[in-house]
N, C-alpha and C positions, 0 to 999 in steps of 0.2 A: 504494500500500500504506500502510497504517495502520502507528504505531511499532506497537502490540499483534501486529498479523500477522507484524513483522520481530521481534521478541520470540519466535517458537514456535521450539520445538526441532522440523524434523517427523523428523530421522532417532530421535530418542525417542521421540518420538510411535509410529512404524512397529515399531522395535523393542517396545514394549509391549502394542500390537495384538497383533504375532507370536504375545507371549509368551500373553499371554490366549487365542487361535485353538490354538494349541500345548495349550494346559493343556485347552481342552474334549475336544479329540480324544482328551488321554493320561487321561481321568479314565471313558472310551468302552471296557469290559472288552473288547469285542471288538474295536475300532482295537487297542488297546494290547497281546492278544496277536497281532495278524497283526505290529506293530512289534518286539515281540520276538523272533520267529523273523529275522524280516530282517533285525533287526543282530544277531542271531549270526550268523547267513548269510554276514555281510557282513564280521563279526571272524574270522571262521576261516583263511580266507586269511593274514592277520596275525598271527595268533597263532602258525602254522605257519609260516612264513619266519621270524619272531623268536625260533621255539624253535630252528628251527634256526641261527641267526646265534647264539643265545646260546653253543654249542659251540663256535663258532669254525669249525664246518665250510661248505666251498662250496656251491654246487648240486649240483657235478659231483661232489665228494665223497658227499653224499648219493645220487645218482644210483648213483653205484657200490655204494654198500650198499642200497639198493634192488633193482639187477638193472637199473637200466633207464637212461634218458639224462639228463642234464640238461636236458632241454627237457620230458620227461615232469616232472621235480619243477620247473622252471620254470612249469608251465600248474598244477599244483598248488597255487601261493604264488600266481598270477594273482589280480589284485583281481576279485572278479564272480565268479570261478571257482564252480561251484556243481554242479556234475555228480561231486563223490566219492562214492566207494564206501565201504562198513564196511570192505571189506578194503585199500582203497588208504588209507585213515588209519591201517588195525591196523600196516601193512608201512611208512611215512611215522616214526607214533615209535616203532615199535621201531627206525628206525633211527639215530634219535637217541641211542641208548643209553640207559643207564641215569640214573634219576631224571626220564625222562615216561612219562607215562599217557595212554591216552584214557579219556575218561569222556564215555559217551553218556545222556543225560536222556528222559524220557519224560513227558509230561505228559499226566494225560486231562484232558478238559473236566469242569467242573462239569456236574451234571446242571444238566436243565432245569425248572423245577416244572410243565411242561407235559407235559415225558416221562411214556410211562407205567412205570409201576413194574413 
């Protein structure tokens, strides 16, 4: 090896590829909305365990205002989890009390200049 080869940084080097490979995809309207539904997909879980942890309440406690077990609001907070219901989140914070909401988004697509009118 040459001093100039023992000179490179390649873990720099790697990480700035990433970021460049990264940046083409997110700047891709359609990459960038399939990535945005996936990590909300992905923060809900999270967001639901942490509103409820912010209560102070358990699972099981939740579970009992719910109606159901602790192992049903257990698979609820599951990371991946991804099979809820409008009604299993309407029933989820209302039983957190007072001061959450759900709030559900709806986005349409841009038209297309190809569509027809």
């Amino acid at each position: 090896m040459t001093s100039e080869q023992d000179k490179r940084d390649h873990i720099k080097e790697g990480e700035e590829s990433y970021r460049r490979w990264r940046d083409r995809l997110h700047a891709n309207p359609e990459y960038q909305a399939v990535y945005d539904e996936e990590a909300a997909k992905s923060e809900l879980w999270l967001q639901l365990a942490e509103a409820r942890q912010s209560t102070g309440m358990t699972q099981a406690e939740g579970a009992n205002r719910l109606g159901g077990s602790q192992a049903q609001v257990a698979r609820i907070e599951k990371r991946g989890y991804d099979a809820y219901t409008l009604n299993t989140l309407r029933n989820y914070v209302k039983a957190l009390g007072e001061g959450f909401e759900l709030e559900v988004r709806v986005r349409c697509p841009e038209k297309r200049p190809d569509a027809a009118a």
